[in-house]
C-alpha positions as CSV (number, residue, x, y, z in Angstrom):
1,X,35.1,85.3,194.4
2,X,37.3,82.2,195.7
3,X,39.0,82.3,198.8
4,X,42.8,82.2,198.6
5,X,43.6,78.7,199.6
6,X,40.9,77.2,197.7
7,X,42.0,74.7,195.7
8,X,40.3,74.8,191.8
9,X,39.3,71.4,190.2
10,X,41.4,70.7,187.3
11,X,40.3,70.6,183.5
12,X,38.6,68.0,181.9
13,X,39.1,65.6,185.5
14,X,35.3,64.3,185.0
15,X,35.5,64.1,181.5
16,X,38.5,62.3,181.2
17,X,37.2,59.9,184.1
18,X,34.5,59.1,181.9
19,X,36.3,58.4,178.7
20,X,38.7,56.5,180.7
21,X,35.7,54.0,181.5
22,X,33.6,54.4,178.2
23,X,37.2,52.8,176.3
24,X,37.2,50.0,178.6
25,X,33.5,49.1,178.7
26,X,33.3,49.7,175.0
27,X,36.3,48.3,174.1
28,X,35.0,45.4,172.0
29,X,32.7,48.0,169.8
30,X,35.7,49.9,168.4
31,X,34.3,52.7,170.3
32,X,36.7,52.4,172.9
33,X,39.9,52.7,170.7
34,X,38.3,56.5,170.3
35,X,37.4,57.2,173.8
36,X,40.9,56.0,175.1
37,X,42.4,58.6,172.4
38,X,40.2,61.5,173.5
39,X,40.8,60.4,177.5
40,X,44.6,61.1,176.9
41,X,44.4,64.0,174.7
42,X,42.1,65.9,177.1
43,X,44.3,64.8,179.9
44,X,47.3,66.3,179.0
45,X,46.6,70.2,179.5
46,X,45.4,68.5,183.2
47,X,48.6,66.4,184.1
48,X,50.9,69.2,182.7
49,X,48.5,71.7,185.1
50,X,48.8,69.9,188.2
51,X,52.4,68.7,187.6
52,X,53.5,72.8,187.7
53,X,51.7,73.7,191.1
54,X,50.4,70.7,192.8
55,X,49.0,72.7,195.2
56,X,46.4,74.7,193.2
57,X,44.3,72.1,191.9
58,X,42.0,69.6,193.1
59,X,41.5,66.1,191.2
60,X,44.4,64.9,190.3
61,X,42.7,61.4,191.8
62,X,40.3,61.7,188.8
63,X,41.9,62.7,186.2
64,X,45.0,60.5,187.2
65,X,42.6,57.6,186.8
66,X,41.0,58.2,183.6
67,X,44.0,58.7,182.2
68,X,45.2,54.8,183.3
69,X,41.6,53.6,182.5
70,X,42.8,55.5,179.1
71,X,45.7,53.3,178.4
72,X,44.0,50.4,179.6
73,X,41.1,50.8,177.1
74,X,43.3,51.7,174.2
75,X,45.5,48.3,175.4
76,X,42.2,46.7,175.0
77,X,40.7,48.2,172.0
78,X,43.8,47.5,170.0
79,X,44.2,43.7,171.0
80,X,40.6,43.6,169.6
81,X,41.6,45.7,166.4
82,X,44.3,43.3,165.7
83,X,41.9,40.2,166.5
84,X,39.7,41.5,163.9
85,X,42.0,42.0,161.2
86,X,43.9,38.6,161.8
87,X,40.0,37.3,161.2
88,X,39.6,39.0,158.3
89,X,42.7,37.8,156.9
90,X,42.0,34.1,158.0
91,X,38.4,34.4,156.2
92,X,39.6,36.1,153.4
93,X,42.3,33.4,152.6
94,X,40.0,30.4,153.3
95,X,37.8,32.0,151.0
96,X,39.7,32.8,148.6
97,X,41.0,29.1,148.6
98,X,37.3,28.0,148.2
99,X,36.8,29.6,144.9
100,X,39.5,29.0,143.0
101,X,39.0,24.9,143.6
């Protein structure tokens, strides 16, 4: 039974924390284009929670955070995505130059 003023955490505050920093540590694997996406999904139902009745809920520091770490992995993780694919392109051209000499 919880006391009245007891504050409960909020949903998904951990996980989201950890996705947040999964997307920017594996942002170069193309992992963390699909952490960032689940960090901000999951944080959602959280934000929308805390933003109703602040004082209910406990962890708006963590979630809050994942949730930037979120957008700053997906940031990331794009920039690489588009990196790759103007690579790709490059190779693909040069090679395609090469054979038809």
């Amino acid at each position: 039974m919880e006391a009245p003023n007891q504050k409960v955490m909020l949903p998904n505050a951990t996980a989201v924390l950890v996705l947040g920093i999964c997307s920017i540590v594996f942002s170069c694997v193309f992992v963390g284009l699909v952490c960032g996406i689940i960090g901000l999904v999951l944080s959602g139902k959280g934000r929308k929670m805390y933003k109703e009745n602040p004082a209910l809920y406990d962890g708006w520091g963590q979630l809050n955070a994942g949730y930037i770490m979120s957008i700053i992995g997906l940031a990331i993780s794009g920039l690489y995505v588009i990196y790759w694919i103007i690579w790709v392109a490059i190779l693909g051209t040069t090679t395609w130059g090469m054979w038809n000499m």
